[in-house]
BADO-534225 format. One record per atom (N, C-alpha, C, CB): residue number from 1; residue in three letters; atom name; x, y, z. Coordinates in nm, 3 decimals, always signed. Glycine has a CB too. Example, Ala and Ser with C-alpha at 12.3 -4.5 7.8 and 13.67 -1.06 7.14 Angstrom:
2
[site 1 "ala" "N" [+1.319 -0.569 +0.780]];
[site 1 "ala" "CA" [+1.230 -0.450 +0.780]];
[site 1 "ala" "C" [+1.320 -0.330 +0.780]];
[site 1 "ala" "CB" [+1.131 -0.447 +0.905]];
[site 2 "ser" "N" [+1.285 -0.225 +0.708]];
[site 2 "ser" "CA" [+1.367 -0.106 +0.714]];
[site 2 "ser" "C" [+1.290 +0.003 +0.787]];
[site 2 "ser" "CB" [+1.408 -0.060 +0.572]];
END
This chain:
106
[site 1 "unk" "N" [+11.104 +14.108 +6.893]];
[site 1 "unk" "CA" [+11.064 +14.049 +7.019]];
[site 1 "unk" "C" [+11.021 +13.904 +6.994]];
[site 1 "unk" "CB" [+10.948 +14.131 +7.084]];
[site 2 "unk" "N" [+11.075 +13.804 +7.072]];
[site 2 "unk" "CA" [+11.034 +13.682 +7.092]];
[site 2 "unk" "C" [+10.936 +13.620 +7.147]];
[site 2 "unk" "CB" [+11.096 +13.645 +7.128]];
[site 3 "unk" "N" [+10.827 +13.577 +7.093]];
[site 3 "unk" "CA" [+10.732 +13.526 +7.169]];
[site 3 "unk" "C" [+10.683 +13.369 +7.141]];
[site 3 "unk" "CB" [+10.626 +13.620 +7.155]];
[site 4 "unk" "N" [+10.777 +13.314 +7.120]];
[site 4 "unk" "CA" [+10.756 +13.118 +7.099]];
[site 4 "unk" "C" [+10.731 +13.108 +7.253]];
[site 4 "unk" "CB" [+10.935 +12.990 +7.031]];
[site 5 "unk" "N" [+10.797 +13.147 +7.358]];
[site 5 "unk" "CA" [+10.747 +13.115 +7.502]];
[site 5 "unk" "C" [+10.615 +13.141 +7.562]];
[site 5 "unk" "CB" [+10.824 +13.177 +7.583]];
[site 6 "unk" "N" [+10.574 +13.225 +7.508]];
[site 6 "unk" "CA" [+10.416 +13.302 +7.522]];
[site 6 "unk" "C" [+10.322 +13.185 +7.461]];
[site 6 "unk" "CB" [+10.395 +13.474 +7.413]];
[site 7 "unk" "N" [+10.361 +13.174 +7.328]];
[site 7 "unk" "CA" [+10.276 +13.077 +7.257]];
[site 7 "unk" "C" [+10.279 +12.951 +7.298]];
[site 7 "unk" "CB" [+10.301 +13.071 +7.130]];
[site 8 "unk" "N" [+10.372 +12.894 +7.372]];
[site 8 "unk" "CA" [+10.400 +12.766 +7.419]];
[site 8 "unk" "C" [+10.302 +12.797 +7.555]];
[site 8 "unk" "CB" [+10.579 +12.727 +7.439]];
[site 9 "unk" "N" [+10.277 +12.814 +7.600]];
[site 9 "unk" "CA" [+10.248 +12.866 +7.737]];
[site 9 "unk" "C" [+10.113 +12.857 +7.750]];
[site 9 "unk" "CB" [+10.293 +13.006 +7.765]];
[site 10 "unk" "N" [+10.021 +13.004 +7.594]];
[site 10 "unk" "CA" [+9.909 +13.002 +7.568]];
[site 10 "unk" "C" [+9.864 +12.852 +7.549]];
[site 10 "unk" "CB" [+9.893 +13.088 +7.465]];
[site 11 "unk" "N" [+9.931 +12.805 +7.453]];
[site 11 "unk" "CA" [+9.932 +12.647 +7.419]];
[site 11 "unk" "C" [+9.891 +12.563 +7.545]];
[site 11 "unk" "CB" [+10.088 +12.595 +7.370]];
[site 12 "unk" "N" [+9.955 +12.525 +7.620]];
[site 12 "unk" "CA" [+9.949 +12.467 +7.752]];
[site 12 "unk" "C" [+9.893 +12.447 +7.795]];
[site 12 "unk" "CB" [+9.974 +12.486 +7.821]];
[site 13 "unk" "N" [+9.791 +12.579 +7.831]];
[site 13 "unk" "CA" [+9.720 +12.650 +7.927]];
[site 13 "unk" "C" [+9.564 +12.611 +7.888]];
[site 13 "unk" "CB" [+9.758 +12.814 +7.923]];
[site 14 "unk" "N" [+9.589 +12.632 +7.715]];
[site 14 "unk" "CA" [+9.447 +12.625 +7.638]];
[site 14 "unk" "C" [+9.388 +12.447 +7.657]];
[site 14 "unk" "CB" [+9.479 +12.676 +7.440]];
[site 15 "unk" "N" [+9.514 +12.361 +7.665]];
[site 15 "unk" "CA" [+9.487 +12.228 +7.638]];
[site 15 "unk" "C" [+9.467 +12.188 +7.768]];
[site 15 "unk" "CB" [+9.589 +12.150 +7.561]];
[site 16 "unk" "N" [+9.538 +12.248 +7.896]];
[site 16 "unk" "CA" [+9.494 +12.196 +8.022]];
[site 16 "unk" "C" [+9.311 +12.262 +8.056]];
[site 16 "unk" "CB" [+9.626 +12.257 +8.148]];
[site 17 "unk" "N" [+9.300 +12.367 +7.997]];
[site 17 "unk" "CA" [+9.201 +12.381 +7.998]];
[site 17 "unk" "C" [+9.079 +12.312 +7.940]];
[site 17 "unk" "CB" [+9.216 +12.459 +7.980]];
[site 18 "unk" "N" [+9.134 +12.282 +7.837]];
[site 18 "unk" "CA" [+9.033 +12.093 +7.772]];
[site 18 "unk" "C" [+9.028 +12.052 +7.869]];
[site 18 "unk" "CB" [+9.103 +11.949 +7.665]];
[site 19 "unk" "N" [+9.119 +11.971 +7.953]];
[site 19 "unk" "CA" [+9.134 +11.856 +7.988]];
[site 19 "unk" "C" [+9.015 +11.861 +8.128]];
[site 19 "unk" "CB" [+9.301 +11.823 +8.011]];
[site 20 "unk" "N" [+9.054 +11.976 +8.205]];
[site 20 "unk" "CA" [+8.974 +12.033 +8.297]];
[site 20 "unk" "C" [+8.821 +12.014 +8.281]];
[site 20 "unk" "CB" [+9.006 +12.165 +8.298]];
[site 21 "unk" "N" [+8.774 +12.080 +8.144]];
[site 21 "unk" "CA" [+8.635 +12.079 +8.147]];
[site 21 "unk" "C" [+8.595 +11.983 +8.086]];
[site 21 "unk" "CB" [+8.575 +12.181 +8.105]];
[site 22 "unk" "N" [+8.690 +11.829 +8.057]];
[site 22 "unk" "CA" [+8.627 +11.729 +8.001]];
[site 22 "unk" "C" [+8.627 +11.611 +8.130]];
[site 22 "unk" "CB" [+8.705 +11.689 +7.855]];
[site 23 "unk" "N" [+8.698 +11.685 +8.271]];
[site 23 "unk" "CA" [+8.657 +11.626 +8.379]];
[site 23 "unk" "C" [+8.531 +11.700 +8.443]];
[site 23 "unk" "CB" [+8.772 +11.617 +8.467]];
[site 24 "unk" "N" [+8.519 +11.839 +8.430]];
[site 24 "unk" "CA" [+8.395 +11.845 +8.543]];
[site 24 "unk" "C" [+8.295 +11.803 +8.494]];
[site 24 "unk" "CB" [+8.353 +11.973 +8.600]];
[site 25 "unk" "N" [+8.177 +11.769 +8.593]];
[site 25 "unk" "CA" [+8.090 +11.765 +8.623]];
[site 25 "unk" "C" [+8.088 +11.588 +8.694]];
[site 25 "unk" "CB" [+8.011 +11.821 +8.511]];
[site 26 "unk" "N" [+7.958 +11.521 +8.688]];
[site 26 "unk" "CA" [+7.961 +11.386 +8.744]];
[site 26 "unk" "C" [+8.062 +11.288 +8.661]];
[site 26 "unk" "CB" [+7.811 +11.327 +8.743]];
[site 27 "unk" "N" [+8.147 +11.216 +8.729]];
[site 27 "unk" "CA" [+8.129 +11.068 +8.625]];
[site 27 "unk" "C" [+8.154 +10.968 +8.644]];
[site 27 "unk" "CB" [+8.184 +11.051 +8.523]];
[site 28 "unk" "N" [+8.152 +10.862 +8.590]];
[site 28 "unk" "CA" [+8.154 +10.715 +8.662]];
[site 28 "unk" "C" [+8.261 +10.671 +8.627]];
[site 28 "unk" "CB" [+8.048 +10.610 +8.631]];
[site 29 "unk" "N" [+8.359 +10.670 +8.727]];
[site 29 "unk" "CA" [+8.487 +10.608 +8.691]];
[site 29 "unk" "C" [+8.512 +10.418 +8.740]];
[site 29 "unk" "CB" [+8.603 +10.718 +8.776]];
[site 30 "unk" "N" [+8.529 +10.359 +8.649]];
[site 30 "unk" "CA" [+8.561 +10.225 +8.698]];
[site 30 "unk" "C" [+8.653 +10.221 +8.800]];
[site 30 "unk" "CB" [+8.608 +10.143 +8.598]];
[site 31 "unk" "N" [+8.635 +10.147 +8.893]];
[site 31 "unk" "CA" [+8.696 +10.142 +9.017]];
[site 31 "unk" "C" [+8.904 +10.050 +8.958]];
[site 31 "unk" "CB" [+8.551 +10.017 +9.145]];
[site 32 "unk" "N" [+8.926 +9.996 +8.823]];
[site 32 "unk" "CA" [+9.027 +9.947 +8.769]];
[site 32 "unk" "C" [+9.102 +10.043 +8.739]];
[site 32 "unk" "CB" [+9.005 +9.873 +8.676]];
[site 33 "unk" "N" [+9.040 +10.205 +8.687]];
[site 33 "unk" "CA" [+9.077 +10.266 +8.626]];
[site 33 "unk" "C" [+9.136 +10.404 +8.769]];
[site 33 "unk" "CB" [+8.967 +10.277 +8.506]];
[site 34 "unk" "N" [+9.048 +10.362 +8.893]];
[site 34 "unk" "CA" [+9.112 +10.427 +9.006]];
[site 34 "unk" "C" [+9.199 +10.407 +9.083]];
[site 34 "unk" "CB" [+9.060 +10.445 +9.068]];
[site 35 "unk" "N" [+9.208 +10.242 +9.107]];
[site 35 "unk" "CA" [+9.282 +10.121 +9.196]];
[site 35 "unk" "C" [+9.343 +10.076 +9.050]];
[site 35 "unk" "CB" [+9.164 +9.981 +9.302]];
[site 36 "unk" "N" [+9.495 +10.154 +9.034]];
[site 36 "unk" "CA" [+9.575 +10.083 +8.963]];
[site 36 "unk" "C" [+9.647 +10.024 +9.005]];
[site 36 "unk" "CB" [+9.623 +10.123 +8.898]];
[site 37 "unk" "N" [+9.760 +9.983 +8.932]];
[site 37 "unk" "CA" [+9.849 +9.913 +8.965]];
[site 37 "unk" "C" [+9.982 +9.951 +9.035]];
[site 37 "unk" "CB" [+9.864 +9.862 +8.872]];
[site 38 "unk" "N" [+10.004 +10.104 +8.988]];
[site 38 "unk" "CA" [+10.085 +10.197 +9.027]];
[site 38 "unk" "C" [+10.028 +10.206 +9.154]];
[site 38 "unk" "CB" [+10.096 +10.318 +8.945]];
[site 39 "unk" "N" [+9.882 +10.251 +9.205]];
[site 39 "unk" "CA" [+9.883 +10.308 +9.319]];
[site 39 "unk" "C" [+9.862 +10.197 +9.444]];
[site 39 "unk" "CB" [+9.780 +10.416 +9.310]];
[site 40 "unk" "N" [+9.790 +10.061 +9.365]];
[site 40 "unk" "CA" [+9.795 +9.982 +9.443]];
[site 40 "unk" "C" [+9.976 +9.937 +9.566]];
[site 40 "unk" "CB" [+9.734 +9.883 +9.340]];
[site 41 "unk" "N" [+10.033 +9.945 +9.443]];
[site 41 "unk" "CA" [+10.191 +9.893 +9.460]];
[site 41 "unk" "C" [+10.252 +10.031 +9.556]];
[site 41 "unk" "CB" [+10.292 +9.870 +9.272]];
[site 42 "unk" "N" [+10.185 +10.142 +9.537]];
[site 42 "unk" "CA" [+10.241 +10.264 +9.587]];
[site 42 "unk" "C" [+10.135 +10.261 +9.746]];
[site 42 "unk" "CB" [+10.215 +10.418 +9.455]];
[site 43 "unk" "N" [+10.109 +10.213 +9.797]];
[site 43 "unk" "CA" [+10.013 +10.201 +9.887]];
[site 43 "unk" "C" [+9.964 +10.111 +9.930]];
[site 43 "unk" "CB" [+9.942 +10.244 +9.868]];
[site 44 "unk" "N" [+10.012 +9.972 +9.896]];
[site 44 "unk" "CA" [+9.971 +9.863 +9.981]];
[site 44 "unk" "C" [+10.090 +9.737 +9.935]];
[site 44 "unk" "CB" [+9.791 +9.822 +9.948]];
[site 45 "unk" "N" [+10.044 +9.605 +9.994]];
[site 45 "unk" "CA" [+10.156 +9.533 +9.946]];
[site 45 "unk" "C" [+10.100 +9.453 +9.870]];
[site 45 "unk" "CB" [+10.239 +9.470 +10.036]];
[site 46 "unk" "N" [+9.983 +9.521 +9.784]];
[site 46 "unk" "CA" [+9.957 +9.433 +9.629]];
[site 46 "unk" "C" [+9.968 +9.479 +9.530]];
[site 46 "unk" "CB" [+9.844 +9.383 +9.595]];
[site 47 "unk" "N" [+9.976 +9.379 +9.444]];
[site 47 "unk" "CA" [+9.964 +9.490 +9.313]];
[site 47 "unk" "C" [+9.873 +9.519 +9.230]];
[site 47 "unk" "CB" [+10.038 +9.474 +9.227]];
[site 48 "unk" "N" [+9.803 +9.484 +9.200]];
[site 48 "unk" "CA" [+9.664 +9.484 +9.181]];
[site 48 "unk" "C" [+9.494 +9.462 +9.276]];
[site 48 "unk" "CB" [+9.680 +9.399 +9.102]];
[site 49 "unk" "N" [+9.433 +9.572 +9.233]];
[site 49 "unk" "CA" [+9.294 +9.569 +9.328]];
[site 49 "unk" "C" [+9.222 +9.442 +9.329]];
[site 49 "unk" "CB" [+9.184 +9.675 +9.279]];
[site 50 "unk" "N" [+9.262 +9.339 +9.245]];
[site 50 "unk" "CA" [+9.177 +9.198 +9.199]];
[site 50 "unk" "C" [+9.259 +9.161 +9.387]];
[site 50 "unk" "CB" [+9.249 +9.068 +8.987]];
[site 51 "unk" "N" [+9.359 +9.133 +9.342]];
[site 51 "unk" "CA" [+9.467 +9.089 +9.476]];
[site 51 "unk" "C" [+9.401 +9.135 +9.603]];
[site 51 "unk" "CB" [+9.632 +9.170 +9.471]];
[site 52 "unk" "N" [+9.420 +9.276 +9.606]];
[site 52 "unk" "CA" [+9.373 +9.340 +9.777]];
[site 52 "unk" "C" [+9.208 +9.279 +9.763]];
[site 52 "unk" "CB" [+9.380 +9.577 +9.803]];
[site 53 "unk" "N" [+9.132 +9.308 +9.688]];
[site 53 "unk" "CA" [+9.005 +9.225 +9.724]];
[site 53 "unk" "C" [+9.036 +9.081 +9.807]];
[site 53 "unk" "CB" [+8.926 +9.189 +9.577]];
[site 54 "unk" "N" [+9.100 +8.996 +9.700]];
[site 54 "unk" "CA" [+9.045 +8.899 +9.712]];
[site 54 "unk" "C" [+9.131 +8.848 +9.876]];
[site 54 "unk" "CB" [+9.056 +8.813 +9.565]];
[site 55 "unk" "N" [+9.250 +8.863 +9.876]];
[site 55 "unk" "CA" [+9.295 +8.868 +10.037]];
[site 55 "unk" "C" [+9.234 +8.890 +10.116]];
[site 55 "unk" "CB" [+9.372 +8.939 +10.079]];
[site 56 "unk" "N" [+9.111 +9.022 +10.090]];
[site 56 "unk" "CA" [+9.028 +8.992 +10.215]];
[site 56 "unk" "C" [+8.930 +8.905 +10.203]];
[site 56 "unk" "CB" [+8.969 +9.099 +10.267]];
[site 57 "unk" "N" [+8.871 +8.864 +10.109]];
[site 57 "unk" "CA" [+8.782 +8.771 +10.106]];
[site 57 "unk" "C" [+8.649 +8.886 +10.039]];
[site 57 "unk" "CB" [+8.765 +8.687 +10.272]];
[site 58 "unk" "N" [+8.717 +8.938 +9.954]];
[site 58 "unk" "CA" [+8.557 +9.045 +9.892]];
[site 58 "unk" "C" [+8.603 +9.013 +9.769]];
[site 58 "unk" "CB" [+8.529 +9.255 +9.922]];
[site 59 "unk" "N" [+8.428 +8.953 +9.737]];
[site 59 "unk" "CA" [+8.412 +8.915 +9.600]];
[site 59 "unk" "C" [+8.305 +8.983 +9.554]];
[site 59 "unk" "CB" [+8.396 +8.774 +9.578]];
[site 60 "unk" "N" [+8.320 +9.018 +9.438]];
[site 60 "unk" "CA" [+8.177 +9.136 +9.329]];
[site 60 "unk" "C" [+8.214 +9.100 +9.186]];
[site 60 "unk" "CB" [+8.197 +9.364 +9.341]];
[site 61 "unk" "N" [+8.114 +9.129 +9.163]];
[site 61 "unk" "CA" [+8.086 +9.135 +8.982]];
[site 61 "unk" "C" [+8.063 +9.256 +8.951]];
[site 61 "unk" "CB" [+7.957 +9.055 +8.916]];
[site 62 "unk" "N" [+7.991 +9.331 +9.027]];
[site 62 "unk" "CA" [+7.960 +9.435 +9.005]];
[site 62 "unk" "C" [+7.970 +9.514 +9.111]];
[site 62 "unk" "CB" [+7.862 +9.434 +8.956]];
[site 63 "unk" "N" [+7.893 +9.676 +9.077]];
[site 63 "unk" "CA" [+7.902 +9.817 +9.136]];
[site 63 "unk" "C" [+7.777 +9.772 +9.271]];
[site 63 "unk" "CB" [+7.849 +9.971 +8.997]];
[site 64 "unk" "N" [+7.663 +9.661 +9.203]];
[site 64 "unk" "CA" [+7.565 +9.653 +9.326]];
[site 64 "unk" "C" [+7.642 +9.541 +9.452]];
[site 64 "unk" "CB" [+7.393 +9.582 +9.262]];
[site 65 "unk" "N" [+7.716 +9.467 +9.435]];
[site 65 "unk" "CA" [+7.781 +9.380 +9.483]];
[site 65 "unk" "C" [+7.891 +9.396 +9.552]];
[site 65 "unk" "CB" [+7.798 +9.317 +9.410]];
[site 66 "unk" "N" [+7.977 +9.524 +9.525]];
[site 66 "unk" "CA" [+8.055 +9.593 +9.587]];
[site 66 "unk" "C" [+8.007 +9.675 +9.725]];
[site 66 "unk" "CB" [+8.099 +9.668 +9.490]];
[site 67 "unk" "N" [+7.899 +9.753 +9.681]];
[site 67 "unk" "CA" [+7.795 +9.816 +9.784]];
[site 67 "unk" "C" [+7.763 +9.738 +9.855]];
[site 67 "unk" "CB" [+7.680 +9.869 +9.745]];
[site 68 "unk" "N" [+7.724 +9.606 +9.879]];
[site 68 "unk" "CA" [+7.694 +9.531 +9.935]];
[site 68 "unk" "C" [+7.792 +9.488 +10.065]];
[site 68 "unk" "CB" [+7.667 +9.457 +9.846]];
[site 69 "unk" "N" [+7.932 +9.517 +10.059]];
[site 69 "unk" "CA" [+8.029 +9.495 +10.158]];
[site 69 "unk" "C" [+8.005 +9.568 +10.261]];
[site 69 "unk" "CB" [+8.151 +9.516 +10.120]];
[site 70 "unk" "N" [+8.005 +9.512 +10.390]];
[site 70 "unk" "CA" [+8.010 +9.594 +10.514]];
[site 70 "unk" "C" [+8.149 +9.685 +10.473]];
[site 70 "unk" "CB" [+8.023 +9.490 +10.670]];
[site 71 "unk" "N" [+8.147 +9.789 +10.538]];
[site 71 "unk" "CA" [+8.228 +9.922 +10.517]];
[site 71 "unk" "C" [+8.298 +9.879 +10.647]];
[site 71 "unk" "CB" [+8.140 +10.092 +10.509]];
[site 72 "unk" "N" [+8.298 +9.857 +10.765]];
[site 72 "unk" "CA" [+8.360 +9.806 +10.837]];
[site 72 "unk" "C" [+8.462 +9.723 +10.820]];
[site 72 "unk" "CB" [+8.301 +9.773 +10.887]];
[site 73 "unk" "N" [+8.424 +9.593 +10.754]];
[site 73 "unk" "CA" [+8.521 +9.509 +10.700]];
[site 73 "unk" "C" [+8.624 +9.555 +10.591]];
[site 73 "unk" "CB" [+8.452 +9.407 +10.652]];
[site 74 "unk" "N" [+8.576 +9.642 +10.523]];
[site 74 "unk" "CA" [+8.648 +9.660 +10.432]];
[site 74 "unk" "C" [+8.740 +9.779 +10.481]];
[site 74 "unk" "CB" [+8.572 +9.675 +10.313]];
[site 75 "unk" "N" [+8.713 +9.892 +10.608]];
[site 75 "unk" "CA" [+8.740 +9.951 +10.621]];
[site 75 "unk" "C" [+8.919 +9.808 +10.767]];
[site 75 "unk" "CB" [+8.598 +10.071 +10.634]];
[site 76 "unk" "N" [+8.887 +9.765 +10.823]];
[site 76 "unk" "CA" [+8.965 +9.666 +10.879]];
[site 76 "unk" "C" [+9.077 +9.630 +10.771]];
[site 76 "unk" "CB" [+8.875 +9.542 +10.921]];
[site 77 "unk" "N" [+9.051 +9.551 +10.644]];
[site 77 "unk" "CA" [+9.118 +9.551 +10.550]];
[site 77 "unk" "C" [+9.161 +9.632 +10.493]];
[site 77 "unk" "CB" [+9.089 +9.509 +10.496]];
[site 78 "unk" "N" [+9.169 +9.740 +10.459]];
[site 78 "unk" "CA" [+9.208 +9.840 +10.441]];
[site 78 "unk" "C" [+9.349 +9.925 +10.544]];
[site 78 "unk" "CB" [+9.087 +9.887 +10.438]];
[site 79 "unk" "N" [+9.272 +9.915 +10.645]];
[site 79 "unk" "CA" [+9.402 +9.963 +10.781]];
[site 79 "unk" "C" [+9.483 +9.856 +10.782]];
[site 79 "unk" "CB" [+9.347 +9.984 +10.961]];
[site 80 "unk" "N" [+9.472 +9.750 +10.793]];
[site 80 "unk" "CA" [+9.565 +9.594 +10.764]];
[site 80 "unk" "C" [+9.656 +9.597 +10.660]];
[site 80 "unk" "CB" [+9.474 +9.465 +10.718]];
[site 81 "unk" "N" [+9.609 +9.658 +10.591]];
[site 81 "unk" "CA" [+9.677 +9.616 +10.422]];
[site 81 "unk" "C" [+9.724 +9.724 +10.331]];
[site 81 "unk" "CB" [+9.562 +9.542 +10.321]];
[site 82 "unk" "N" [+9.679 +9.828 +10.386]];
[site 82 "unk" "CA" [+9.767 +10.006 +10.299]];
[site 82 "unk" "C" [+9.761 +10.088 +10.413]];
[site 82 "unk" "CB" [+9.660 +10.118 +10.139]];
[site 83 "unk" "N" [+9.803 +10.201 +10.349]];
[site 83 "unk" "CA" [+9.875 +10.319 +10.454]];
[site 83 "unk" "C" [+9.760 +10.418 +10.458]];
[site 83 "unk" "CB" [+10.036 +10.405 +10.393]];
[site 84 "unk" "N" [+9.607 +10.385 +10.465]];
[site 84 "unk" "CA" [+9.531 +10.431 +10.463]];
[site 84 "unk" "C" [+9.429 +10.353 +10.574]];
[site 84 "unk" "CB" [+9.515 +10.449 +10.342]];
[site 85 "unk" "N" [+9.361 +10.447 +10.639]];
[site 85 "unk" "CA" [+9.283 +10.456 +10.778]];
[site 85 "unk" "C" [+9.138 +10.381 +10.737]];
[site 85 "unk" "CB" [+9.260 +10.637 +10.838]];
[site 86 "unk" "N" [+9.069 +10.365 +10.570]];
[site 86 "unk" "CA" [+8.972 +10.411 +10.583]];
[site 86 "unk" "C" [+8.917 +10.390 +10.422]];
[site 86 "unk" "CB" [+8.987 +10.544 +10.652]];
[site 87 "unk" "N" [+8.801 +10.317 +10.369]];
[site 87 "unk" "CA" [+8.790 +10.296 +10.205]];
[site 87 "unk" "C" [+8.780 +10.465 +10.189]];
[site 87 "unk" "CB" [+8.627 +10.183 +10.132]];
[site 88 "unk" "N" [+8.699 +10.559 +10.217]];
[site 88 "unk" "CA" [+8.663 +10.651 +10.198]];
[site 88 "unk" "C" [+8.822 +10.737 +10.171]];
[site 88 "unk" "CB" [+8.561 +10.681 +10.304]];
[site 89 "unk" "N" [+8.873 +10.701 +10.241]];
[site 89 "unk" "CA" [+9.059 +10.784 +10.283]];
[site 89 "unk" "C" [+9.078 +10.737 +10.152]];
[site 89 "unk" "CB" [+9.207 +10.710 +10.437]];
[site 90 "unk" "N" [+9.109 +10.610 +10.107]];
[site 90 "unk" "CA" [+9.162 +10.532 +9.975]];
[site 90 "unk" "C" [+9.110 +10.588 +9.861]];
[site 90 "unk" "CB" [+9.124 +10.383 +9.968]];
[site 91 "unk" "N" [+8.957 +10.601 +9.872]];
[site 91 "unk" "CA" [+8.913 +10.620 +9.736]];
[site 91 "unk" "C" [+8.922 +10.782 +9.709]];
[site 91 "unk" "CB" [+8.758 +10.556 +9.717]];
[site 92 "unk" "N" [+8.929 +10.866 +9.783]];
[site 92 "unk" "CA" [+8.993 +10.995 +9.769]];
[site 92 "unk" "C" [+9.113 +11.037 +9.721]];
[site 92 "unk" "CB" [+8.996 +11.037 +9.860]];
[site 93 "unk" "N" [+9.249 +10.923 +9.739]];
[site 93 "unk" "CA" [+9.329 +10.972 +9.740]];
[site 93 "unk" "C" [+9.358 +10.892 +9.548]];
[site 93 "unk" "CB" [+9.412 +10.954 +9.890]];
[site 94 "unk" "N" [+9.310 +10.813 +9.569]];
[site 94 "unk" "CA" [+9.271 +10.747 +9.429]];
[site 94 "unk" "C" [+9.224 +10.836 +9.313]];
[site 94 "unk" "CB" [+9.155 +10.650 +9.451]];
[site 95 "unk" "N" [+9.108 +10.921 +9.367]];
[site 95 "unk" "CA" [+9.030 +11.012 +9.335]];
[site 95 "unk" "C" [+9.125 +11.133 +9.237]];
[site 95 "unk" "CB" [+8.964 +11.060 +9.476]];
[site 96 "unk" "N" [+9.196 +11.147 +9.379]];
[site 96 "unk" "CA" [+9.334 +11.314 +9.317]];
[site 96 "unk" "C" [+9.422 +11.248 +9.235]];
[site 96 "unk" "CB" [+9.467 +11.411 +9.464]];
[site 97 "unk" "N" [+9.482 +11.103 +9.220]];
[site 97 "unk" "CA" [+9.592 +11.046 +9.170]];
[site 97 "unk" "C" [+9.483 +11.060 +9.044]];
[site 97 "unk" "CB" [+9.668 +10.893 +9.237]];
[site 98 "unk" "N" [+9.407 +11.045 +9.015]];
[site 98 "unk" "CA" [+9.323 +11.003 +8.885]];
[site 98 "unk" "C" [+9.328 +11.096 +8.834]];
[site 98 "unk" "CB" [+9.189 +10.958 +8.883]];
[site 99 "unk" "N" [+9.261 +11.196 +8.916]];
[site 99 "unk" "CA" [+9.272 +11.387 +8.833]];
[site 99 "unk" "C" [+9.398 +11.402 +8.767]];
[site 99 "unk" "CB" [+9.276 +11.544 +8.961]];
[site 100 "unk" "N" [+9.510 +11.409 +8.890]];
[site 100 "unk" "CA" [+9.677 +11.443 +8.857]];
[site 100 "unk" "C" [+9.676 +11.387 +8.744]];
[site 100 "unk" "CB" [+9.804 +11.382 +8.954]];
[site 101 "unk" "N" [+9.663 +11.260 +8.705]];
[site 101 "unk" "CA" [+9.687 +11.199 +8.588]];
[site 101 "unk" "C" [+9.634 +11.234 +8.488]];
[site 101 "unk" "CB" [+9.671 +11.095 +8.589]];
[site 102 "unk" "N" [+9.517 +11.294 +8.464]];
[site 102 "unk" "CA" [+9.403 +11.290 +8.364]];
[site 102 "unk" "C" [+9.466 +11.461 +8.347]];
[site 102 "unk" "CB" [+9.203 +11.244 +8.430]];
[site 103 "unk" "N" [+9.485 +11.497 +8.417]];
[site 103 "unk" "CA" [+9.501 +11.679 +8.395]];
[site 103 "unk" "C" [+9.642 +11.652 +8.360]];
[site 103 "unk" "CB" [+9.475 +11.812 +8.555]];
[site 104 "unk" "N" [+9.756 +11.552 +8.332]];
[site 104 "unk" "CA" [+9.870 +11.605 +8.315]];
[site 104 "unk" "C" [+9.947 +11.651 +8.418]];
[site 104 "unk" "CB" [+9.855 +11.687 +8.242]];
[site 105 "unk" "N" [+9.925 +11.665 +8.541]];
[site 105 "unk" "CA" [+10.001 +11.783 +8.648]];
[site 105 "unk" "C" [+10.106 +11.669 +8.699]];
[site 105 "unk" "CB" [+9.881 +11.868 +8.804]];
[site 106 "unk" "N" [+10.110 +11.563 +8.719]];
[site 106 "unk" "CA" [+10.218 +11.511 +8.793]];
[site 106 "unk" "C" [+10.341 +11.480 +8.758]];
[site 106 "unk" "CB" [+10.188 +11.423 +8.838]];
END
């Protein structure tokens, strides 16, 4: 009886299972590492998040400086400029593209 397919499989299964529990729980993902370049280009007409910022006129250094943007405005820029309604819509879908990637599934 053949079982290299079983073991390939167990294999698989065991390493997606790493990958899984070296995502749960909290974590702080850089917003470069969410807003790539792929998804920027796959979802808006820039290619980089430096770009869609700065078109609208949002400038940060940082995570406190970012917070600092009216959500309104950014949410305007956002409907203007990708196929998304909404930062919250964006950074979700950012969110699953990040998982997909990090878990291997896509």
């Amino acid at each position: 009886m053949e079982t290299s397919g079983f073991d390939e499989l167990t294999k698989a299964l065991n390493d997606l299972s790493k990958r899984v529990e070296e995502l749960s729980g909290e974590h702080s993902i850089p917003l470069s590492d969410l807003l790539t370049t792929g998804f920027m280009h796959l979802h808006s007409k820039y290619l980089s998040a430096e770009d869609f910022f700065k078109a609208g006129g949002f400038e940060f250094n940082s995570q406190e400086e970012f917070e600092k943007i009216p959500e309104v405005e950014l949410d305007q820029h956002i409907q203007s400029n990708t196929n998304f309604l909404t930062w919250s819509e964006m950074l979700d879908e950012a969110v699953k593209d990040y998982m997909t990637n990090k878990l291997e599934l896509g």
